[in-house]
Structures are given as structure tokens and as C-alpha cells.
C-alpha positions as CSV (number, residue, x, y, z in Angstrom):
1,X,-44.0,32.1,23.8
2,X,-46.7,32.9,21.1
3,X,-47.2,31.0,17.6
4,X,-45.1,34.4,16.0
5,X,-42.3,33.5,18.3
6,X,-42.1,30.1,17.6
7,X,-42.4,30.5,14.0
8,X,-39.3,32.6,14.4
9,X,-37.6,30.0,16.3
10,X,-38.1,27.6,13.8
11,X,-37.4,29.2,10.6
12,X,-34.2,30.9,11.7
13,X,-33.2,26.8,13.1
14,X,-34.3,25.6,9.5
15,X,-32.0,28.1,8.2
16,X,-28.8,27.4,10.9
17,X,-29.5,23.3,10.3
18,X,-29.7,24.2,6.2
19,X,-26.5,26.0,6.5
20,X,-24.7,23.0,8.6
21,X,-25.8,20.5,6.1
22,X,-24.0,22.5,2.8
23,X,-21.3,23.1,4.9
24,X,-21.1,19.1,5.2
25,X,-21.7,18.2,2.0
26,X,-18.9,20.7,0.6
27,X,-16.9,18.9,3.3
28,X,-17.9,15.6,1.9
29,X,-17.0,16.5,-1.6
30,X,-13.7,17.8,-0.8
31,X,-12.4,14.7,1.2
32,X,-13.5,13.2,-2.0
33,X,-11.6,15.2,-4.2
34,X,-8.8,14.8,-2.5
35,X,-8.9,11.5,-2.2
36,X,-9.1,10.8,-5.3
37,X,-6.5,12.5,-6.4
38,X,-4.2,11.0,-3.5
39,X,-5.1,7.9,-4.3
40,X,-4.2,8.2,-8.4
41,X,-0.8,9.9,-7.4
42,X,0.0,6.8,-5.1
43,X,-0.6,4.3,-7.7
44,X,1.4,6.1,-10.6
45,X,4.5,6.0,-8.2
46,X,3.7,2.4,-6.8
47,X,6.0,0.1,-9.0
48,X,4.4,-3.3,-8.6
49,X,0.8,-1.3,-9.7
50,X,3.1,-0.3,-13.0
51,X,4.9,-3.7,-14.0
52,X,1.5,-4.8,-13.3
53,X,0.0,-2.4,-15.7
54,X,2.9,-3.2,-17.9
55,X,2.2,-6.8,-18.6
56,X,-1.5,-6.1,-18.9
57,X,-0.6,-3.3,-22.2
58,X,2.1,-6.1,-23.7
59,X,1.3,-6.8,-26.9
60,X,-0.2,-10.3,-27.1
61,X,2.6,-11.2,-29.7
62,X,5.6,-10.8,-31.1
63,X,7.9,-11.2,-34.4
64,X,10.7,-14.0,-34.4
65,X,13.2,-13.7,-37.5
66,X,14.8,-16.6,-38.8
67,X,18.9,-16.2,-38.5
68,X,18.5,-13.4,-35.1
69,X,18.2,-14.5,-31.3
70,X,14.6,-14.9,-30.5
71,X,16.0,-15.9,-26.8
72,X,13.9,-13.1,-25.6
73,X,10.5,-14.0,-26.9
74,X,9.9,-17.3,-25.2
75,X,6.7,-17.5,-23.2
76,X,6.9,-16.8,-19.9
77,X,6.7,-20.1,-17.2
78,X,8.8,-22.3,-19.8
79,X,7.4,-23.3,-23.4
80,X,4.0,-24.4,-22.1
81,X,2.9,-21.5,-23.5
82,X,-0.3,-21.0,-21.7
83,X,0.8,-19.0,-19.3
84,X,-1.6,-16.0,-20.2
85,X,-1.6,-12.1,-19.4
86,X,-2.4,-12.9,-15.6
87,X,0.2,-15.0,-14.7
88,X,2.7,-13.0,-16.6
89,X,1.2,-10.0,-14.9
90,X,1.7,-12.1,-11.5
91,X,5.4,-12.5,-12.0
92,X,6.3,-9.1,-13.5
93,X,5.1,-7.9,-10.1
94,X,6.9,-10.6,-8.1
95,X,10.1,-9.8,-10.0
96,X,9.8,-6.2,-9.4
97,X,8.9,-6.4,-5.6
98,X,12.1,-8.7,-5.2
99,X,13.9,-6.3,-6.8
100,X,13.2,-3.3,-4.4
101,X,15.8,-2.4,-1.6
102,X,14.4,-2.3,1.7
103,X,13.9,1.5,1.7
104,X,12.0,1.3,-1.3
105,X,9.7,-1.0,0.4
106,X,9.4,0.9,3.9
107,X,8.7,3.8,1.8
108,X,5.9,1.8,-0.4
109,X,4.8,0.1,2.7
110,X,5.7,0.7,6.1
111,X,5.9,4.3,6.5
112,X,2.3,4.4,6.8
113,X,2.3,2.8,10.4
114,X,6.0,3.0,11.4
115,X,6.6,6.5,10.0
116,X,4.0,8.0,12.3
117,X,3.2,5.2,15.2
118,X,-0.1,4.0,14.2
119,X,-1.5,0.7,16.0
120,X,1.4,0.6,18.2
121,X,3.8,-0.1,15.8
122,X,7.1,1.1,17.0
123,X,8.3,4.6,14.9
124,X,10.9,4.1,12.7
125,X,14.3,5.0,14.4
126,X,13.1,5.0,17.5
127,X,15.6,2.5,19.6
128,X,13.4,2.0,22.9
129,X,10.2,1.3,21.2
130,X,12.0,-1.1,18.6
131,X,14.9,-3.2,21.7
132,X,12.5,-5.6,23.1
133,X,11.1,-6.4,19.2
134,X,15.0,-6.7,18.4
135,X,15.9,-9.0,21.5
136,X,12.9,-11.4,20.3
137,X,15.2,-12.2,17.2
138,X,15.2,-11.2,13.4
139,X,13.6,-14.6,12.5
140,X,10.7,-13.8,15.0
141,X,10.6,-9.9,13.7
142,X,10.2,-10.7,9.9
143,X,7.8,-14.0,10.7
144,X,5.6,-11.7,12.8
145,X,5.5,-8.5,9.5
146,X,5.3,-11.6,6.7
147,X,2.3,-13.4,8.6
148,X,0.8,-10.5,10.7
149,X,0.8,-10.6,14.4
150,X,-1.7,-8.9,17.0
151,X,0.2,-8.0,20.1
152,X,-0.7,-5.5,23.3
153,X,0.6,-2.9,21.4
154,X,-1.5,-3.3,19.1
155,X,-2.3,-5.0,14.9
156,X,0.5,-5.8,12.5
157,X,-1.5,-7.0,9.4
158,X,0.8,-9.4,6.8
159,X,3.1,-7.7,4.7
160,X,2.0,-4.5,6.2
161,X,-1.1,-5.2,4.3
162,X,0.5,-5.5,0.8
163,X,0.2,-8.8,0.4
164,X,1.6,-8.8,-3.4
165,X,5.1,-8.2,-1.7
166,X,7.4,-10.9,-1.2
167,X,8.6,-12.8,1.5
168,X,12.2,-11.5,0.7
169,X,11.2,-7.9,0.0
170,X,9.2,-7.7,3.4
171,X,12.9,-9.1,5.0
172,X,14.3,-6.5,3.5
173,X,12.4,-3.9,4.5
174,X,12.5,-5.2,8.1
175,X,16.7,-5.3,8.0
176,X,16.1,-2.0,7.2
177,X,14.4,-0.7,10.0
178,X,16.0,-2.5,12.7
179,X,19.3,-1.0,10.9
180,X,18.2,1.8,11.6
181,X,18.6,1.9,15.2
182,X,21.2,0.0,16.3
């Protein structure tokens, strides 16, 4: 090969590898995009992210007439009164994670793995993956998604990693899977 040649080579490479790169970057910026935009979606629809967002935008106080019921307006956590915007924010999301059926929370939170299979976790009306879990017994089942459990199989993180949900709404949501298949 002469020098000519070469410099050939290498400029049309430079021009292939330049090429590549924008092709990645574009790639890059999309995902991003997307995920962005994913992620905003999610968090409008995910209630506990609202009540929380709720009891952060509550005004700080409010008006008690004389003569009316002002039942309403006591301080949350009993008269203490010094319960502040995080604790409140705290139990508006506890209260509204209790109060979510167990489809509500599969849908919030265990779809992600059970809806497709990921980590080994046994799909979601699927009655041979989910008997031997089911034999093991419903007190072993919800222990095992409240406090996480590594297996063979595979990871099951606590509270299928949404830890603000409670003990009750992760037994729900558990009830309702194995429902599901039997």
C-alpha cells in the first residue's frame, strides 16, 4: 500500500467511525427523551407520589369559626401539634397505600417482574411456575415479597422495591396473584 492509499483508508474510517458516533449520540438522546417522559407519566398516575405531593401543597393553616365543627382541622398525630409537613406527608401516603386493592398494587408494583418474568419471578397467572410458591404457605409467600427473598430462581427485593407500601397492601397484592391461579 502507498501513503495515497493509506490516507484513503483512513479518512474514509474517520468518516464511517464519525458517522457511528452521531448515530450513538442521537441514540443516547432519544432513550433520554423517552425516558423522561416515561418516567413523568408514571409518577402523575402513581397515587402514593400524589397524596404525597398533596400534603406537601396543603396550606400550612387553616380557619376555625367559633359555633361550626372544626373536627376536621385538628393536627395530624393528635394535638401535639408538631407533627410538621413530613410526617403528614408520611401518613397521607401510608393511608393511601392501605387503601389500594390488590390489583391496584400489582399494577403499581408487581407487574413490572411478574407481568413479564423478570428475575425468575413466576408470571402472573401462570399456575406451574406459582404451585410450589403456593404449597410453601401464604404466610411464607407474603413474608418472603414484604422482606425480599433471594432464591435459585432468582431476587425478590422487599415490597417489590416500593418500600413506601405497606405491609397490608403488599398482602393484598400477593392474595391477589395467587387468586389468580387457583
Amino acid at each position: 500500500m502507498t501513503a495515497d492509499q493509506d490516507r484513503k483508508f483512513f479518512d474514509r474510517f474517520m468518516i464511517v467511525l464519525g458517522i457511528m458516533v452521531a448515530i450513538a449520540i442521537a441514540i443516547y438522546a432519544l432513550a433520554q427523551q423517552v425516558q423522561g417522559r416515561t418516567q413523568a407519566a408514571a409518577r402523575k398516575l402513581d397515587p402514593i407520589v400524589q397524596a404525597e405531593i398533596d400534603a406537601r401543597i396543603r396550606p400550612v393553616g387553616q380557619l376555625a369559626v367559633a359555633g361550626a365543627d372544626n373536627s376536621a382541622l385538628a393536627a395530624p398525630g393528635g394535638s401535639g401539634g408538631g407533627a410538621g409537613p413530613a410526617a403528614a406527608a408520611t401518613a397521607m401516603s401510608e393511608s393511601v397505600a392501605e387503601a389500594m386493592s390488590g390489583e391496584d398494587v400489582y399494577k403499581l408494583a408487581c407487574v413490572a417482574c411478574h407481568g413479564a418474568g423478570v428475575a425468575g419471578a413466576p408470571k402472573f397467572g401462570d399456575a406451574t411456575a406459582w404451585t410450589t410458591r403456593i404449597d410453601q404457605g401464604m404466610d411464607t409467600l407474603v413474608s418472603r415479597a414484604i422482606g425480599g427473598y433471594q432464591g435459585s430462581a432468582g431476587y425478590m427485593p422487599p415490597k417489590g422495591g416500593r418500600t413506601d407500601l405497606s405491609d397490608d397492601a403488599v398482602r393484598a397484592s400477593v392474595e391477589y396473584m395467587v387468586a389468580a391461579v387457583r
